[in-house]
Backbone bond lengths (Angstrom), bond angles and torsions (degrees), N, CA, C in turn:
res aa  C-N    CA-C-N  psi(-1)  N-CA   C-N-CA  omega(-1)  CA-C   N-CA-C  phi
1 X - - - 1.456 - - 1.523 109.16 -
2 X 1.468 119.20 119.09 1.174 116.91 -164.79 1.781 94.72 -91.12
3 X 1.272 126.52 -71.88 1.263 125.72 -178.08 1.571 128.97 -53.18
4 X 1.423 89.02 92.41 2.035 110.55 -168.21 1.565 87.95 -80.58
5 X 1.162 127.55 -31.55 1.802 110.19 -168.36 1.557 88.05 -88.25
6 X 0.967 128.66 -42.06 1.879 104.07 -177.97 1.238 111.48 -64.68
7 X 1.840 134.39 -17.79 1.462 132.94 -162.01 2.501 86.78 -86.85
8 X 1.780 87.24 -42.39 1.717 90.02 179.33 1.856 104.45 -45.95
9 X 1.528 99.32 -78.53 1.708 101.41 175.88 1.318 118.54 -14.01
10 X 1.299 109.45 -62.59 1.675 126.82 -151.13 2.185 94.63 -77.54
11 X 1.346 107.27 -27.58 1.369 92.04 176.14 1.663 123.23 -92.73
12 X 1.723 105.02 -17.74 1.015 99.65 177.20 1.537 110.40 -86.64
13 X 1.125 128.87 -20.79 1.412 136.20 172.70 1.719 114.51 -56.42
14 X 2.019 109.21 -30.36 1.524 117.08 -153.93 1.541 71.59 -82.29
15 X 1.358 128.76 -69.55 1.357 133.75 168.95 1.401 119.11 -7.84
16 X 1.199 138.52 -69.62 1.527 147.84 -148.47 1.724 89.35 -100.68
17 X 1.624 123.91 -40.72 1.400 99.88 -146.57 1.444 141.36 64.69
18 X 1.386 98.86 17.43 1.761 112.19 -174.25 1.496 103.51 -159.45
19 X 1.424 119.81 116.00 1.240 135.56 149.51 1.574 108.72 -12.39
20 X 1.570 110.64 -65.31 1.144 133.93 -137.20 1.792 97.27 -89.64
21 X 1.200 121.19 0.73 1.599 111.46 -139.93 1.973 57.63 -124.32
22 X 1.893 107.70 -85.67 1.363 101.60 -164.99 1.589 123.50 -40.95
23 X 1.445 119.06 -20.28 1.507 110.82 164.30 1.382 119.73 -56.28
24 X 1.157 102.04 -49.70 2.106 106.92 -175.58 1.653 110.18 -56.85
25 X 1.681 112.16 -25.99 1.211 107.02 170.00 1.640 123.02 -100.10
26 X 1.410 116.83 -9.50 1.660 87.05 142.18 1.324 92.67 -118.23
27 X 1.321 146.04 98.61 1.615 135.75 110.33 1.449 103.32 79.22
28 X 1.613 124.43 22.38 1.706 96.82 175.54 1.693 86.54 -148.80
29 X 1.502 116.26 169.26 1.376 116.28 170.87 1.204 136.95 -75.03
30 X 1.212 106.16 168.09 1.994 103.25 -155.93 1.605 98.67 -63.32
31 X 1.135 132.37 -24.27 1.549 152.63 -166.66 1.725 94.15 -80.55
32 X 0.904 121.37 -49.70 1.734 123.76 172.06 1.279 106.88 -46.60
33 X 1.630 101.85 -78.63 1.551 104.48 174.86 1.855 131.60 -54.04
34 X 1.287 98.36 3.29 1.494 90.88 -177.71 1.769 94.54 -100.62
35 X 1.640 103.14 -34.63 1.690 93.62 -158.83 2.005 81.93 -72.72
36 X 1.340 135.36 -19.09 1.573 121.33 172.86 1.537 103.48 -50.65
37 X 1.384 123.18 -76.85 1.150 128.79 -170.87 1.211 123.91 -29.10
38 X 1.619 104.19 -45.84 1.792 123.91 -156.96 2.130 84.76 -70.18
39 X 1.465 97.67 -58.07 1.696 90.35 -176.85 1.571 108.32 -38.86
40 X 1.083 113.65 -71.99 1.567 145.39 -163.34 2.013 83.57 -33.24
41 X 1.154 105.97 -58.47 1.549 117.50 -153.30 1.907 94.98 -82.48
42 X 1.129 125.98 -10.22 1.567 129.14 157.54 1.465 104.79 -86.06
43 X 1.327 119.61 -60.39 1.890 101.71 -167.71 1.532 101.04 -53.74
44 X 1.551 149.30 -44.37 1.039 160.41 135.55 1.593 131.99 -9.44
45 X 1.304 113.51 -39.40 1.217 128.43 141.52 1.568 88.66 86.02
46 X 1.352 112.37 23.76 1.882 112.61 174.96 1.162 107.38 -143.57
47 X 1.460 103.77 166.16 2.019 111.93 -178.66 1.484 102.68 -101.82
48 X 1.330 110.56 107.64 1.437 113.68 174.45 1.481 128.25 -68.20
49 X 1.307 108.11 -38.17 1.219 121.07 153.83 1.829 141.58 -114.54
50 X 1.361 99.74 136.87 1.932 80.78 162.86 1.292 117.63 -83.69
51 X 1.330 112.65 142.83 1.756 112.35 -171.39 1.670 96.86 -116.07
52 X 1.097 110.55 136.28 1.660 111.51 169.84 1.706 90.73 -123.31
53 X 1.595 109.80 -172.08 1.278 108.14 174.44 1.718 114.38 -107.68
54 X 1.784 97.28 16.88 1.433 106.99 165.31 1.139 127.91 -92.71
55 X 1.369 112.52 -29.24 2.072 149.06 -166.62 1.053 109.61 157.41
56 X 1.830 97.57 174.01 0.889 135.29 -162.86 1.403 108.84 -132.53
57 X 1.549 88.39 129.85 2.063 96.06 -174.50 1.843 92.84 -126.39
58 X 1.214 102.07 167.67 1.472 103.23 173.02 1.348 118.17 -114.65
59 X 1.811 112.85 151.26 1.474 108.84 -173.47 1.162 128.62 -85.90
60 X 1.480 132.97 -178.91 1.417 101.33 -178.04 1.085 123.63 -78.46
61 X 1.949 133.44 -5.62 1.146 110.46 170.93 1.792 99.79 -88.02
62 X 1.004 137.55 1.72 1.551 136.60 156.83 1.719 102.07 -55.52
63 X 1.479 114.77 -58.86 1.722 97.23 -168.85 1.222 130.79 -64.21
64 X 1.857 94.81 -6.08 1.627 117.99 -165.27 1.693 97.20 -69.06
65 X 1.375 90.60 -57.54 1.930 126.87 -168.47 1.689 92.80 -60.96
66 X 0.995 112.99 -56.65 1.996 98.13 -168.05 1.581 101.86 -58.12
67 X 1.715 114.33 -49.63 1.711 108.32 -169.88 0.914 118.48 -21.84
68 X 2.004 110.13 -65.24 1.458 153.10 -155.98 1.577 102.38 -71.66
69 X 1.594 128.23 -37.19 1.200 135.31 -170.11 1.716 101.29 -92.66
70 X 1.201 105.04 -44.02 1.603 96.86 177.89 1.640 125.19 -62.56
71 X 1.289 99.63 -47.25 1.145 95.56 152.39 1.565 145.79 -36.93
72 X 1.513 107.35 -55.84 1.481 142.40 157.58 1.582 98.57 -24.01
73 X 1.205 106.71 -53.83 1.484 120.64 -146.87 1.488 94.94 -99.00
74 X 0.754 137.88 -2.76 1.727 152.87 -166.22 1.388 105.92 -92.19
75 X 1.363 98.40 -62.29 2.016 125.87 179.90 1.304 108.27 -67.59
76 X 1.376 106.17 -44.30 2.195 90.19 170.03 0.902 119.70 -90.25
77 X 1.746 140.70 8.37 1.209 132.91 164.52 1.604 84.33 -80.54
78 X 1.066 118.98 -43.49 1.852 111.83 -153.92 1.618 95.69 -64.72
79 X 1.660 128.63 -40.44 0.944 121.89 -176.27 1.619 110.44 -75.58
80 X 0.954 117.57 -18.26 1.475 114.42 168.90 1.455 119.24 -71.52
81 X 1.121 105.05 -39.39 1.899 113.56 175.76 1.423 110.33 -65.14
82 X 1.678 98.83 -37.01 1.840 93.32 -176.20 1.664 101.80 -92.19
83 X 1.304 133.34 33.55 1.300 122.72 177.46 1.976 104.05 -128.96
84 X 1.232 99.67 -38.96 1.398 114.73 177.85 1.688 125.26 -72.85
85 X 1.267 102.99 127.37 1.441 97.03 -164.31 2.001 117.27 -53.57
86 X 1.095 102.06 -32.48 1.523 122.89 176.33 1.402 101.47 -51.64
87 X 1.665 130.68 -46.49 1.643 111.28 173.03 1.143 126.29 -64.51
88 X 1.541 126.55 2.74 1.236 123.91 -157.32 2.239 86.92 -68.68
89 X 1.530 98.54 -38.10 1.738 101.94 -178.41 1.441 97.97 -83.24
90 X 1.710 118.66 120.12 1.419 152.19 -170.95 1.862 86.63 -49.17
91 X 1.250 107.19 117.52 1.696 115.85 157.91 1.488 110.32 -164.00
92 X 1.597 91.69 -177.88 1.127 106.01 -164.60 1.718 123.00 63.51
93 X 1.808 101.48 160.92 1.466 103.97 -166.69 1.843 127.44 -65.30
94 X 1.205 99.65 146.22 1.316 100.78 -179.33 1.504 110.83 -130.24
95 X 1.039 129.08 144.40 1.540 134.27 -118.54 1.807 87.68 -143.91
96 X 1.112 119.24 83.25 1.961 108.21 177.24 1.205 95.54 -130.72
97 X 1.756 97.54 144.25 1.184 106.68 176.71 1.945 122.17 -103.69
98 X 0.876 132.23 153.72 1.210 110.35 158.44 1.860 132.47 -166.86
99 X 1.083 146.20 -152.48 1.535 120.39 -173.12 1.401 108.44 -89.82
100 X 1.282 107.83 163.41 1.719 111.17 -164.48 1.114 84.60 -43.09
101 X 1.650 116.34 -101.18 1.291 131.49 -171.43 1.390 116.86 -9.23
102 X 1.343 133.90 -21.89 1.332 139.41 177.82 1.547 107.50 -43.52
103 X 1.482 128.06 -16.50 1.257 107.39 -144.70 2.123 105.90 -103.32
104 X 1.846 88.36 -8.50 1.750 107.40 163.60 1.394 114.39 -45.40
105 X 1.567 113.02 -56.63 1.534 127.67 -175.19 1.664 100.21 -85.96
106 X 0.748 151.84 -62.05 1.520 150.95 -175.78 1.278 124.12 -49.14
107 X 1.300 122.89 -72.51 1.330 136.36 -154.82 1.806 85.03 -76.96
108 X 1.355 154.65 -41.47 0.802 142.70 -174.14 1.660 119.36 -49.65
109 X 1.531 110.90 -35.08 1.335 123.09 -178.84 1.735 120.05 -95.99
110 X 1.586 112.22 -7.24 1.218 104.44 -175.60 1.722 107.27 -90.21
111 X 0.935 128.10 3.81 1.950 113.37 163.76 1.492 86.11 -66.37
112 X 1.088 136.04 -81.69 1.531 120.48 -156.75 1.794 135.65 -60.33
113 X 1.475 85.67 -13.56 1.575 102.08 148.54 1.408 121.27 -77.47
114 X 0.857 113.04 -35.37 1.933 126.28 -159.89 1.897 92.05 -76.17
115 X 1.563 106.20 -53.70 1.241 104.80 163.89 1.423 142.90 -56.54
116 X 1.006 127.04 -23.13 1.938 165.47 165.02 1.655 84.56 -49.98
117 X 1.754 100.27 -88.20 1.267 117.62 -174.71 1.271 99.45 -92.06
118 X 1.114 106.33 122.14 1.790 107.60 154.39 1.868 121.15 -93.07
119 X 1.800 81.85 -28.61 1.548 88.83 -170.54 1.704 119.70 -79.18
120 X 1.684 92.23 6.31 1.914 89.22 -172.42 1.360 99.69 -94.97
121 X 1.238 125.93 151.02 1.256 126.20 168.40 1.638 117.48 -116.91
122 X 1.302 96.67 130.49 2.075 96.25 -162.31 1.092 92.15 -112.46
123 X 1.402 124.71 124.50 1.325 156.31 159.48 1.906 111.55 -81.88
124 X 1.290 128.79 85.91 1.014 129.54 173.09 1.184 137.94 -83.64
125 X 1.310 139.52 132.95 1.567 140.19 -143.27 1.524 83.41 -135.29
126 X 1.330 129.32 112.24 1.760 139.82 -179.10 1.663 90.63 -99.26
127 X 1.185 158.27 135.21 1.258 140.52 -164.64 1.435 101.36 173.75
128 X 1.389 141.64 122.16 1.587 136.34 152.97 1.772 124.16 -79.59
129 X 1.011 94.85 -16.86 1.573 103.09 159.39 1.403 120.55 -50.71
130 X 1.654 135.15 146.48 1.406 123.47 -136.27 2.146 73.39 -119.31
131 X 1.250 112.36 74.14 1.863 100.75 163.46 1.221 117.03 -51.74
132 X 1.523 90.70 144.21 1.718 106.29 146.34 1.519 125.99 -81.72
133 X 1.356 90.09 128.48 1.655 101.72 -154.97 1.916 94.64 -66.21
134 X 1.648 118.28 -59.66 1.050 104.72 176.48 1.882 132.35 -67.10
135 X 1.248 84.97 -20.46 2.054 84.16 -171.94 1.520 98.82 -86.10
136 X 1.667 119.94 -0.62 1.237 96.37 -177.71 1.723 97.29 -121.57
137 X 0.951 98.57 53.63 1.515 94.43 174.66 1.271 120.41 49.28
138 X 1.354 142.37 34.69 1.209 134.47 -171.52 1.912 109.99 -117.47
139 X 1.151 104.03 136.39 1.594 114.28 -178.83 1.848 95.03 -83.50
140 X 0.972 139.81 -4.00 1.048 120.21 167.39 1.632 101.90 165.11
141 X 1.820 117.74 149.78 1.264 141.06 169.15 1.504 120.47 -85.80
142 X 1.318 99.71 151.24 1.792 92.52 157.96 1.189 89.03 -144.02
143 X 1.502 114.83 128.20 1.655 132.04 167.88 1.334 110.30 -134.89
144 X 1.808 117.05 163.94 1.175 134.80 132.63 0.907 162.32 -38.63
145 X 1.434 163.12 137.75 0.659 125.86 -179.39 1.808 137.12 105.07
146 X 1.662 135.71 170.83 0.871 114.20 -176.37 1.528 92.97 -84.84
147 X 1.966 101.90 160.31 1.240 112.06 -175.49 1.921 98.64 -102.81
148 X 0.997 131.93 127.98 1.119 145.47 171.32 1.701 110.40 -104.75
149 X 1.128 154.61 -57.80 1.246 144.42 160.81 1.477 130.69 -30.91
150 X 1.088 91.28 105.28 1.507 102.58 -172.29 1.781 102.49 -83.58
151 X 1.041 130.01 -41.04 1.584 118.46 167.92 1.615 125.95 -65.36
152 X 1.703 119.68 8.62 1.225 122.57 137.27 1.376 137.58 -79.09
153 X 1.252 100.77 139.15 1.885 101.62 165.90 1.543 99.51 -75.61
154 X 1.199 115.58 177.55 1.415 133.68 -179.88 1.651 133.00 -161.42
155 X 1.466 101.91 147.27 1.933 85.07 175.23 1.621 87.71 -175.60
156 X 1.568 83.88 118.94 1.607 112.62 170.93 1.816 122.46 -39.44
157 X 1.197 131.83 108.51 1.495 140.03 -172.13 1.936 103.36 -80.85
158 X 1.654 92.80 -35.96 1.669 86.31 -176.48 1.581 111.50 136.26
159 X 0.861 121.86 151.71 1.535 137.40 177.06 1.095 137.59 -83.54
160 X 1.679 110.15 131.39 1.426 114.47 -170.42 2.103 106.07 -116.63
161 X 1.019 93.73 179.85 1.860 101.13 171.46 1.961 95.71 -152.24
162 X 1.518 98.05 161.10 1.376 106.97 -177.90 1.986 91.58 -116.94
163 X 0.990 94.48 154.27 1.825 121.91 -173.44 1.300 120.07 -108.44
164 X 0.915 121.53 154.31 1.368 113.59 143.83 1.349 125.57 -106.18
165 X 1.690 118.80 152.37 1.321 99.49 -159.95 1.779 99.37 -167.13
166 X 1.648 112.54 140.61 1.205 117.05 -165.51 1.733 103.02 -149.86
167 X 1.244 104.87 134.97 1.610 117.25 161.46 1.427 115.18 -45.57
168 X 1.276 119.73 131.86 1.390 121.90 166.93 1.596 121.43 -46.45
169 X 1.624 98.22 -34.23 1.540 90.05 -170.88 1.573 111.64 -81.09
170 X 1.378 112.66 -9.60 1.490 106.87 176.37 1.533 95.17 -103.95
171 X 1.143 147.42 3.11 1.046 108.20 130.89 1.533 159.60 -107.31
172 X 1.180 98.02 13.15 1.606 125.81 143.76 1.380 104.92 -35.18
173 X 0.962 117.66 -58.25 1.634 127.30 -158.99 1.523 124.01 -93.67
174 X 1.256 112.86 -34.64 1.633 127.25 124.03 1.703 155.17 -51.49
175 X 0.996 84.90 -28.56 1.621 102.68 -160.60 1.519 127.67 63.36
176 X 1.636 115.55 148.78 1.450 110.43 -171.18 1.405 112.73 -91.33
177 X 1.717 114.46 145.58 1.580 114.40 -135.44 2.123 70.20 -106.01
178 X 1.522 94.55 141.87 1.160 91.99 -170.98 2.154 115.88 -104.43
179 X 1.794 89.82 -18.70 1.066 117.20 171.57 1.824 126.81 -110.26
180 X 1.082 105.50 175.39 1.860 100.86 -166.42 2.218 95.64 -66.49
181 X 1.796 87.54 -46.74 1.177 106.76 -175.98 1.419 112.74 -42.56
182 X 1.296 109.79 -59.52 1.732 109.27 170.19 1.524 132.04 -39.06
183 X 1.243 110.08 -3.77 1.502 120.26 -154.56 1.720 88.79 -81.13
184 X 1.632 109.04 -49.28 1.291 120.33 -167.27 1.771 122.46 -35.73
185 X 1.652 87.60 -31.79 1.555 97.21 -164.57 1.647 93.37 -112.66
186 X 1.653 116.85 49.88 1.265 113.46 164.37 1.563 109.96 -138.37
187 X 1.070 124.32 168.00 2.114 124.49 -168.54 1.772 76.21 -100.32
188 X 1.497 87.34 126.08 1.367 108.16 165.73 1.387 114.11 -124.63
189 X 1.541 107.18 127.73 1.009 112.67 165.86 1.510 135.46 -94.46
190 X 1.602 130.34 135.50 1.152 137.95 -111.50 1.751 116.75 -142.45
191 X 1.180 123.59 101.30 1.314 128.37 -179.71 1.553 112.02 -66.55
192 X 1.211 119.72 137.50 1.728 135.63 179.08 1.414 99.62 -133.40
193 X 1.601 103.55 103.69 1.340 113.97 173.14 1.763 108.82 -64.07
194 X 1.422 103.07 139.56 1.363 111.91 -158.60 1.845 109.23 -77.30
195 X 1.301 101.58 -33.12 1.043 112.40 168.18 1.178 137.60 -68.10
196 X 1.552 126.84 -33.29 1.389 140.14 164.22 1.856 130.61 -88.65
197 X 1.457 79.94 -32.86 1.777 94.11 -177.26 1.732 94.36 100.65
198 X 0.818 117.18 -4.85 1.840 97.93 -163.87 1.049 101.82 -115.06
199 X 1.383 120.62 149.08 1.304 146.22 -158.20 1.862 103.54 -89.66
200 X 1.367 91.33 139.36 1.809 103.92 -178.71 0.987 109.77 -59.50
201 X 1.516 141.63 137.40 1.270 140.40 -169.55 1.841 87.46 -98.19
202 X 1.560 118.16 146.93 1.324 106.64 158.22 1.397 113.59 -104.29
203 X 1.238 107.71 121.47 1.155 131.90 -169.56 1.874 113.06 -79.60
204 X 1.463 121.17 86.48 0.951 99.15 -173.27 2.126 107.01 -129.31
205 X 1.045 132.30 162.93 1.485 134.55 166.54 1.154 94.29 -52.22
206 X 1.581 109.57 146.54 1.205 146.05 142.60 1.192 111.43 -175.37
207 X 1.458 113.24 -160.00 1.457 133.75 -147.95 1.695 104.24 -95.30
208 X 1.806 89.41 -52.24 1.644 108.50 -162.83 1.328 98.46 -107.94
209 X 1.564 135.77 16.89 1.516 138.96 -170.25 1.833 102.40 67.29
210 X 1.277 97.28 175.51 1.454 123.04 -175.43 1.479 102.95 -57.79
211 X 1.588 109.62 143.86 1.388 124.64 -176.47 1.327 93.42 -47.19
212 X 1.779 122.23 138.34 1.416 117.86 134.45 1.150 160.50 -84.80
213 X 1.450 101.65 16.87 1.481 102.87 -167.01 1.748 91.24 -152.84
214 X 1.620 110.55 63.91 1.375 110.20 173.29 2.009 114.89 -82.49
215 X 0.798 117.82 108.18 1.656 123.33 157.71 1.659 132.45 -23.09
216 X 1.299 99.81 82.89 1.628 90.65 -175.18 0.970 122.21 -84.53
217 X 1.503 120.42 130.50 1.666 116.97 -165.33 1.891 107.79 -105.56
218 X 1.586 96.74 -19.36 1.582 100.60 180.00 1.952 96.45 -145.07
219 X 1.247 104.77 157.49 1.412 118.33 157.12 1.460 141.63 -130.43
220 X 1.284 128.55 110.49 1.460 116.55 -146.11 1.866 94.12 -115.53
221 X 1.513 120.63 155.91 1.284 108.62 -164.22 2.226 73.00 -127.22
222 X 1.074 111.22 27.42 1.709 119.90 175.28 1.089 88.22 -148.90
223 X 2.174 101.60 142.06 1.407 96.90 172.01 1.464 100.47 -98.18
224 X 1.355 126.71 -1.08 1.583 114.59 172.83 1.666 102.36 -54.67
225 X 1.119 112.44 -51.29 1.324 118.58 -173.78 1.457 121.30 -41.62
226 X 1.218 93.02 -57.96 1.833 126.74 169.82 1.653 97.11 -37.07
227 X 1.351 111.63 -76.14 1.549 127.89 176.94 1.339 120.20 -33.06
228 X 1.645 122.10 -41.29 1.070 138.04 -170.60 1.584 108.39 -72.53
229 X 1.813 100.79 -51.65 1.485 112.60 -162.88 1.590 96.70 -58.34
230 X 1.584 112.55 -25.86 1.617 106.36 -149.24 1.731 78.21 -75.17
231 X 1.157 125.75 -74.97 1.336 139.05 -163.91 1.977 101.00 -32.94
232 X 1.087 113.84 -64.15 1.309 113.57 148.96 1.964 133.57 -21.97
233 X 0.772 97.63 -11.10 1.575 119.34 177.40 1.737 90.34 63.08
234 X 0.499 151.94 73.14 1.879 151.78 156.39 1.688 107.26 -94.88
235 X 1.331 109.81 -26.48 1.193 109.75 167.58 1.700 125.95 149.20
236 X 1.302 130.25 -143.80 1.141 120.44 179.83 1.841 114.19 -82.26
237 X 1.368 131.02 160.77 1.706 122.96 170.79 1.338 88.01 -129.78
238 X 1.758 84.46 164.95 1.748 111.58 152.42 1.109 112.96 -126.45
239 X 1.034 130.45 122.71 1.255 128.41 -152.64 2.440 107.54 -158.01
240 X 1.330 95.12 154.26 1.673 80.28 -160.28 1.932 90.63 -86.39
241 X 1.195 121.02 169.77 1.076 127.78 -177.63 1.292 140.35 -57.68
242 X 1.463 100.21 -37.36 1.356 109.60 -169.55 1.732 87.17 -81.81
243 X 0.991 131.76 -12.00 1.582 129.29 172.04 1.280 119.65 -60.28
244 X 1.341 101.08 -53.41 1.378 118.41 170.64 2.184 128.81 -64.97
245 X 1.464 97.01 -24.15 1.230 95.61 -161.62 1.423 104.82 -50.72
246 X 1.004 145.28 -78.37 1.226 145.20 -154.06 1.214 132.13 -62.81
247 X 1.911 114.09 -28.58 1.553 110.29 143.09 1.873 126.15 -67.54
248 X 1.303 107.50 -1.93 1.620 105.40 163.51 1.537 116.68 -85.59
249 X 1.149 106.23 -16.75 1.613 124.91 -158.54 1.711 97.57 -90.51
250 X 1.510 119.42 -25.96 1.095 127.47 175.66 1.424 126.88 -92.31
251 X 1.173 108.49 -41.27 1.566 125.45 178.12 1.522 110.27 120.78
252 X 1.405 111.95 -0.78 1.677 109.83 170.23 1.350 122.22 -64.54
253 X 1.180 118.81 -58.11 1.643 115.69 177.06 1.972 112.31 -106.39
254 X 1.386 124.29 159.30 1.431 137.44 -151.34 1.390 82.55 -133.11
255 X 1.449 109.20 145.74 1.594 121.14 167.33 1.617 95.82 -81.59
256 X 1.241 113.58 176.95 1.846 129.75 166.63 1.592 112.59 -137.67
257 X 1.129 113.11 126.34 1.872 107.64 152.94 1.448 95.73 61.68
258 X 1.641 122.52 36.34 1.342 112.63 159.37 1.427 139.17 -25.57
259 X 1.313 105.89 -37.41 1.700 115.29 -161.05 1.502 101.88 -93.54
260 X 1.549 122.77 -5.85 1.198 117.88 147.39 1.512 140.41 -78.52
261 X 1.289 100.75 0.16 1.716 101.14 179.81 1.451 98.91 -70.44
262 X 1.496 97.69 159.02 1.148 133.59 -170.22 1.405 103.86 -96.99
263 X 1.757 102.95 158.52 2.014 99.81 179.70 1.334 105.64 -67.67
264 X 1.806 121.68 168.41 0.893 128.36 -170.29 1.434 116.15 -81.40
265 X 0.954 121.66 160.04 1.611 141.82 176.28 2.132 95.98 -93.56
266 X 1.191 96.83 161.89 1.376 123.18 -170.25 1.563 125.57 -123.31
267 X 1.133 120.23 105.08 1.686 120.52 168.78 1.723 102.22 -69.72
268 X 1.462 90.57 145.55 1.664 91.53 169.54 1.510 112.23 -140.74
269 X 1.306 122.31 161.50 1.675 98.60 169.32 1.410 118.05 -124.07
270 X 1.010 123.72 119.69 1.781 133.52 179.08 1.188 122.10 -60.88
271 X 1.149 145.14 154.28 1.531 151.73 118.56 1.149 124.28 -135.20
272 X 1.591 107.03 138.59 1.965 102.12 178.34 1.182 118.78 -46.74
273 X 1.817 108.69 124.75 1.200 111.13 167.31 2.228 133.57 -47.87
274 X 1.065 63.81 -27.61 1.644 83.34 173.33 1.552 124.30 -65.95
275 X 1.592 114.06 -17.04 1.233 130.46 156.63 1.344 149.31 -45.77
276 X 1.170 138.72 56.49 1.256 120.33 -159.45 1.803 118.44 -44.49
277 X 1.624 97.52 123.95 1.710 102.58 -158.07 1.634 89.07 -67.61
278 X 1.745 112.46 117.99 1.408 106.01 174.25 1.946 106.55 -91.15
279 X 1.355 79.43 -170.12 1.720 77.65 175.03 1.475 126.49 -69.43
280 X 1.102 99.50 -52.62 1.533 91.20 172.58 1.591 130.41 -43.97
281 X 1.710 105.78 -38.35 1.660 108.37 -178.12 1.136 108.42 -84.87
282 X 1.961 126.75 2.16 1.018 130.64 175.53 1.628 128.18 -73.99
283 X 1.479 93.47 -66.30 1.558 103.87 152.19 1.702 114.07 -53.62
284 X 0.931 122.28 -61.26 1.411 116.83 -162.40 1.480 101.65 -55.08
285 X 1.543 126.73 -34.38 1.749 120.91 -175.94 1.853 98.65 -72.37
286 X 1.239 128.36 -55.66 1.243 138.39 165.91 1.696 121.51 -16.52
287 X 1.478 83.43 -61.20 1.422 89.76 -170.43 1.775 127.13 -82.63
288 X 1.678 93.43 -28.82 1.540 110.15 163.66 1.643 104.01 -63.64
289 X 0.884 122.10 -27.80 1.921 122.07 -163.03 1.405 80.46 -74.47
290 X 1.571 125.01 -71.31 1.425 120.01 -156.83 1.552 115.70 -66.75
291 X 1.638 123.84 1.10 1.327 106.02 -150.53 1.670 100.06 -142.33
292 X 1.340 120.29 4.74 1.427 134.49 170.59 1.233 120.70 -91.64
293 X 1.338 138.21 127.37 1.429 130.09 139.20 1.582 83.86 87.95
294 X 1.236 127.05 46.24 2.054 134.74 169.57 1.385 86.51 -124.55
295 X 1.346 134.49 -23.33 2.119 115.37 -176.12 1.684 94.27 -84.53
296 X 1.048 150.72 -57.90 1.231 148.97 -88.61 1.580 90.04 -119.47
């Protein structure tokens, strides 16, 4: 594909949805960028967009063409940063995705990143949906869990465990269950992974495995929610720690049956191996390794 400024046009336009918007961002009129496109959309031999004289939406071989082009356009800035002496200092945007709840452990540590780097810009994706790290444009993941992808790089952030855990005032009003068995005859409140439909098993030690026949009194498909209901007195949670820290730290929520938790589970953070690790995802993997999951 010889015409890189009609593939530029055509992505900043799929982007904005306005002639008029992607002109102001590179420097020429909305009338420029359309007669780019219109070429772009003849050597191509397809209509990238429908144009009315209200907007502009894109077709489906347009949503096909921006994915494939944004991307495109992703990899030669990155190869430009890693070739030019100027990237050697960490900039420009960086694109990570990770689970809602991600933002307890994260967002706490990025002022002193943000300060480090000023020049990187982090684009955050809070999301429980399981992305594709490469088809969705992302410079890098942080998940749970076992890692199965073998076309990621990887490097461990640090370890978590899930609790059990209840408001004082419900259990005042309940009583505290001193055994696994006791759990049965308490309102538990209950995570529904959003993605599957099925409910979190709580996974805890014992002899004979996890109670079977726990009572659900609520179901939350968010664990903020989850967090809330417990604090709410609705009943007992399971919930992972770093969720919890700060209503234990207060006196809102009570651990349960400590000596049954289970070992911890692991955050990790990904990026395609196929990447050349630039600066920015360099520091930023570095500094998350040293600076996550050390309070808790």
């Amino acid at each position: 594909m010889d015409n890189l400024n009609g593939i530029v046009a055509f992505v900043r336009t799929a982007e904005a949805l306005s002639f008029v918007a992607a002109g102001h961002k590179l420097g020429v009129s909305a009338s420029a960028v359309g007669k780019t496109i219109a070429k772009l959309e003849q050597s191509l031999g397809v209509r990238l967009f429908h144009r009315t004289t209200r907007k502009v939406t894109l077709t489906d071989e347009g949503r096909h063409f921006y994915d494939r082009c944004h991307r495109i356009l992703e990899d030669l800035r990155d190869a430009q940063d890693v070739l030019s002496e100027a990237a050697q200092t960490p900039r420009g945007k960086l694109r990570v995705s990770l689970p809602a709840i991600g933002y307890r452990f994260l967002l706490p540590a990025l002022p002193e990143f943000t300060r480090l780097y000023p020049d990187v810009e982090l684009d955050l994706d809070f999301n429980d949906r399981l992305v594709d790290v490469v088809e969705g444009g992302f410079d890098a993941v942080i998940r749970s869990g076992t890692l199965t992808d073998s076309s990621l790089m990887s490097r461990r952030l640090g370890a978590f465990c899930f609790m059990l855990c209840a408001s004082p005032g419900y259990l005042a009003q309940a009583g505290v269950p001193r055994t696994l068995r006791d759990l049965e005859v308490h309102a538990c409140v209950r995570y529904r992974f959003p993605t599957t439909g099925k409910l979190q098993p709580w996974e805890l030690l014992a002899d004979g495995g996890e109670p079977a026949n726990l009572r659900t009194a609520i179901t939350c498909n968010n664990m903020e929610a989850l967090r809330e209901a417990v604090i709410a007195d609705f009943g007992i949670g399971y919930m992972p720690d770093f969720l919890a820290h700060d209503a234990l730290a207060t006196g809102k929520l009570t651990t349960l049956l400590d000596e049954h938790r289970i070992a911890p589970g692991q955050f990790s953070i990904l990026w395609p191996s196929s990447r050349q690790l630039s600066p920015k995802l360099r520091v930023f993997v570095d500094f998350m390794c040293a600076k996550l999951f050390k309070g808790l």
